[in-house]
Each structure stands twice: as structure tokens, then as C-alpha cells.
C-alpha positions in Angstrom: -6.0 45.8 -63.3 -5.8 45.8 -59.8 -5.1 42.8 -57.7 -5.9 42.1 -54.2 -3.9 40.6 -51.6 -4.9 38.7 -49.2 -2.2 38.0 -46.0 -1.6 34.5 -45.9 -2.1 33.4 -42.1 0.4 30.4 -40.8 -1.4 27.1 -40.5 -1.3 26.5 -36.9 -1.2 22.6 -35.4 -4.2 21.7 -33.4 -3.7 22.1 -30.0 -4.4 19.7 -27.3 -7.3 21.9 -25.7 -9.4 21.3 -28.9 -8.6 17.5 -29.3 -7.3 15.8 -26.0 -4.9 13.3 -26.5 -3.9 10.6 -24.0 -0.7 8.9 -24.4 -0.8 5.0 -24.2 2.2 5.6 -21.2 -0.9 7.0 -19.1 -0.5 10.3 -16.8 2.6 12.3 -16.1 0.7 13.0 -12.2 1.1 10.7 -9.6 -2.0 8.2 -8.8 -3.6 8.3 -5.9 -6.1 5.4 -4.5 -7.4 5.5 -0.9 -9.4 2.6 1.0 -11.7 2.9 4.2 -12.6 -0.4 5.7 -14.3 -1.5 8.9 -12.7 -4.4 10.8 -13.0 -6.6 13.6 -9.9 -6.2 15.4 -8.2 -3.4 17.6 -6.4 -0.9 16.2 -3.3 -2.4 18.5 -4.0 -5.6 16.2 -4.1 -3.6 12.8 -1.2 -1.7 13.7 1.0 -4.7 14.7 -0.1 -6.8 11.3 1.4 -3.7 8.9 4.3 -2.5 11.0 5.5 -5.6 11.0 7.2 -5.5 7.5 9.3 -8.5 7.9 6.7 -10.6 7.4 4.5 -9.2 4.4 5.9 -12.4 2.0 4.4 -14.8 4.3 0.7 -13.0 3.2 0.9 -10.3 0.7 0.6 -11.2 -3.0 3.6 -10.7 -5.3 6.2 -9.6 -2.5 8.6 -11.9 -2.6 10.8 -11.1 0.1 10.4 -8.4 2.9 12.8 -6.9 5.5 13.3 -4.7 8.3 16.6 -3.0 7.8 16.7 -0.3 11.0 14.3 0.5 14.3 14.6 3.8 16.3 14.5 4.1 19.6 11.2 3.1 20.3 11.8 -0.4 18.6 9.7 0.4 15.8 10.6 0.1 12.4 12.1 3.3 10.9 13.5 1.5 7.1 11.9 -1.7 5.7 12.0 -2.9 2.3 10.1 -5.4 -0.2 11.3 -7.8 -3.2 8.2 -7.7 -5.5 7.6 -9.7 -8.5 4.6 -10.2 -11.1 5.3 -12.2 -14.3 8.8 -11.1 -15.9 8.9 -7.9 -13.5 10.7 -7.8 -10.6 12.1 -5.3 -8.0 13.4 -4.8 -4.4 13.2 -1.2 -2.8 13.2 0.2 0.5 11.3 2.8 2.5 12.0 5.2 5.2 8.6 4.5 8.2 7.1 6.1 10.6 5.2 4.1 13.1 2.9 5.8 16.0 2.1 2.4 18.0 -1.9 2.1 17.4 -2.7 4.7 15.3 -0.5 5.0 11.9 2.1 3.4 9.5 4.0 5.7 7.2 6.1 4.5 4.4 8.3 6.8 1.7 10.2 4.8 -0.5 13.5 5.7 -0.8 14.6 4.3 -4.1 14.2 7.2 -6.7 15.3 4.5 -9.5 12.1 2.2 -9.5 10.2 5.4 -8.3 9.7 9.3 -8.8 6.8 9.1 -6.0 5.5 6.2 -3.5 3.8 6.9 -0.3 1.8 4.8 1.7 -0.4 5.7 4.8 -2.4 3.0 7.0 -4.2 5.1 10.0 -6.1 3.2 12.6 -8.9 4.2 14.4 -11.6 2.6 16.9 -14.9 2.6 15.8 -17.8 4.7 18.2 -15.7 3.5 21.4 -16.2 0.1 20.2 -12.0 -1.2 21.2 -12.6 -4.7 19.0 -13.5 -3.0 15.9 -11.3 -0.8 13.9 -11.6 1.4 11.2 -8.7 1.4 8.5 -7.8 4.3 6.3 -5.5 3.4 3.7 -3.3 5.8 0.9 -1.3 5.1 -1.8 -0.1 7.4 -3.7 2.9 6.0 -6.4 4.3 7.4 -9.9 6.9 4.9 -11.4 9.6 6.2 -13.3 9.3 3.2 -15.9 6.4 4.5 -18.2 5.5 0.7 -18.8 5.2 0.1 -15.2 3.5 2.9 -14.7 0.4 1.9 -17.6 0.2 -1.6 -16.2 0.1 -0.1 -12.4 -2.7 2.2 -13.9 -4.7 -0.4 -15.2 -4.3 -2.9 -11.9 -3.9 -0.9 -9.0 -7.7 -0.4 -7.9 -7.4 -4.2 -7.9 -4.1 -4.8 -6.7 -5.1 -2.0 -3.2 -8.0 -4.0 -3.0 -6.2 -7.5 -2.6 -3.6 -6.0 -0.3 -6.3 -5.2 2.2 -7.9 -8.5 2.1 -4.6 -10.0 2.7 -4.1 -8.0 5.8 -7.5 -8.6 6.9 -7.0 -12.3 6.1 -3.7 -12.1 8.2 -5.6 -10.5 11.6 -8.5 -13.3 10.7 -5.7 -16.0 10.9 -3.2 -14.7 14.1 -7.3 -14.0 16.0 -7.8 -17.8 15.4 -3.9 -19.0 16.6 -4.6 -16.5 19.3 -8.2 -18.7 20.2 -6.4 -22.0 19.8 -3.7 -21.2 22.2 -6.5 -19.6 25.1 -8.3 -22.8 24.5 -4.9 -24.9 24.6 -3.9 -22.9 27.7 -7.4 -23.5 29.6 -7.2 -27.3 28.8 -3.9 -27.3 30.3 -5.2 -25.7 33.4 -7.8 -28.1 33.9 -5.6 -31.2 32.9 -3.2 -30.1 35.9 -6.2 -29.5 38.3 -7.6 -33.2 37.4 -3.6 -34.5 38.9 
């Protein structure tokens, strides 16, 4: 009697190509998010609001504390860094800037513990020749080294870049009206001394 053999073949796992998987620690990439907004206010006024690091925890939601740790020779800042907390989590790291007076604000964070990536570009530009409006172009692009940080900044940041700009352009809205109320101080002044 004659038997036939058949070769056995290896069972072989299924791959990933056939049945995507996505971990619940999110991507292994860097994220990416970029804004465009339109704004009344010069890109001067834009410009001066961001560059000005030092002052982000009087208006930006979760930074704690803020700091400018080095200008160059221009006076503008060229290291900065930010205290940020949200619920139990909380960090401090600094970035190396670039500032170009009027037009752009670069920031590369330095701290390779919190992060593996974190860039952030603001670029300001006036809108059809039009020197009170301003048109802001805004990058992020971040990949925490923390996997849990990174799946909660993966689920909130599309939020969280939103309510950063609206705290900037809530910060131009409110030094445009001390700006008003000082003119309009100054002018009743004037007029008080020409009434002596």
C-alpha cells in the first residue's frame, strides 16, 4: 500500500498587514497639528505677545510657571522654559528660540527626558497690506517619551492647540484695550492741563 505524504507547511502568525493593530499607547510618529488664524492686531503685536515667554502663566492654561533663561545679542529670547501641570501631571522643561522681530517664534525643547520631539513655530504675517490685521500660522509638532503622556496628548491636543490660541488672542484683545485706556487717560490729561 502506498501512502502519500503530504509536506506539512509552518503555521505562520498573522501579520499586521492583514489585521491592523493599534496599540492603546497610540503612534510611535511624532504628531503634528498646525493652526491658521486671522487676527486683528499687527504682526509687531503678535510677535511681542509669544516671544515674550516670561509671561505665558499669567494667560496660558496649565503652565504654571514660565521663564526666560538667556537673550542674544539682539535682546531676544534665545532659551525659555515652562512649568506645566494638568491634574497629577506635572513638568518643567526648557527650549532653545529663535525669534525674527515680526515675523517668527521658534521653539525646540531641549529636555530629551519629558520629550523625544517638540517643536513649535508661530510665523506672522500681514494680511493683503492690511498692517492691523495679521495672519498667524501656528506648528506643533511633539512625541513624548512617556507612552501615557503621549495617549492622553493624542486624545487632547486638537483641543488643547485650540485653547492656546484663544489665549493669545485673548492676551492681544486685553493689552489692545490697556493700550486704549492709557491713550484715553493720556488725552484727558492733556486737556485737564490745558483747562489750568
Amino acid at each position: 500500500m502506498l501512502v502519500r505524504i503530504r509536506p506539512v507547511l509552518p503555521i505562520r502568525p498573522l501579520t499586521s498587514a492583514i489585521f491592523p493593530r493599534r496599540t492603546f499607547f497610540g503612534s510611535s510618529k511624532p504628531q503634528s497639528y498646525e493652526i491658521s488664524r486671522t487676527l486683528n492686531g499687527t504682526p509687531r503685536q503678535l510677535y511681542d505677545i509669544v516671544s515674550d515667554v516670561a509671561k505665558y502663566h499669567e494667560f496660558v492654561p496649565f503652565v504654571e510657571e514660565s521663564f526666560i533663561t538667556e537673550r542674544c545679542s539682539r535682546n531676544t529670547p534665545s532659551r525659555a522654559g515652562l512649568q506645566v501641570g494638568w491634574k497629577d501631571i506635572n513638568e518643567r522643561f526648557e527650549c532653545k528660540l529663535n525669534c525674527v522681530p515680526g515675523e517668527l517664534v521658534q521653539a525646540t525643547s531641549l529636555e530629551l527626558d519629558l520629550f523625544e520631539n517638540l517643536e513649535t513655530k508661530w510665523k506672522f504675517n500681514e494680511v493683503d497690506g492690511n498692517k492691523n490685521k495679521c495672519k498667524i500660522d501656528f506648528q506643533l509638532v511633539y512625541k513624548f517619551r512617556n507612552p501615557l503622556y503621549d495617549r492622553l496628548s493624542f486624545m487632547f491636543a486638537p483641543q488643547v492647540s485650540d485653547i492656546m490660541i484663544q489665549a493669545f488672542q485673548k492676551r492681544l484683545f486685553h493689552i489692545k484695550r490697556e493700550e486704549a485706556k492709557l491713550k484715553y487717560e493720556d488725552k484727558r490729561a492733556d486737556v485737564g492741563l490745558e483747562k489750568l
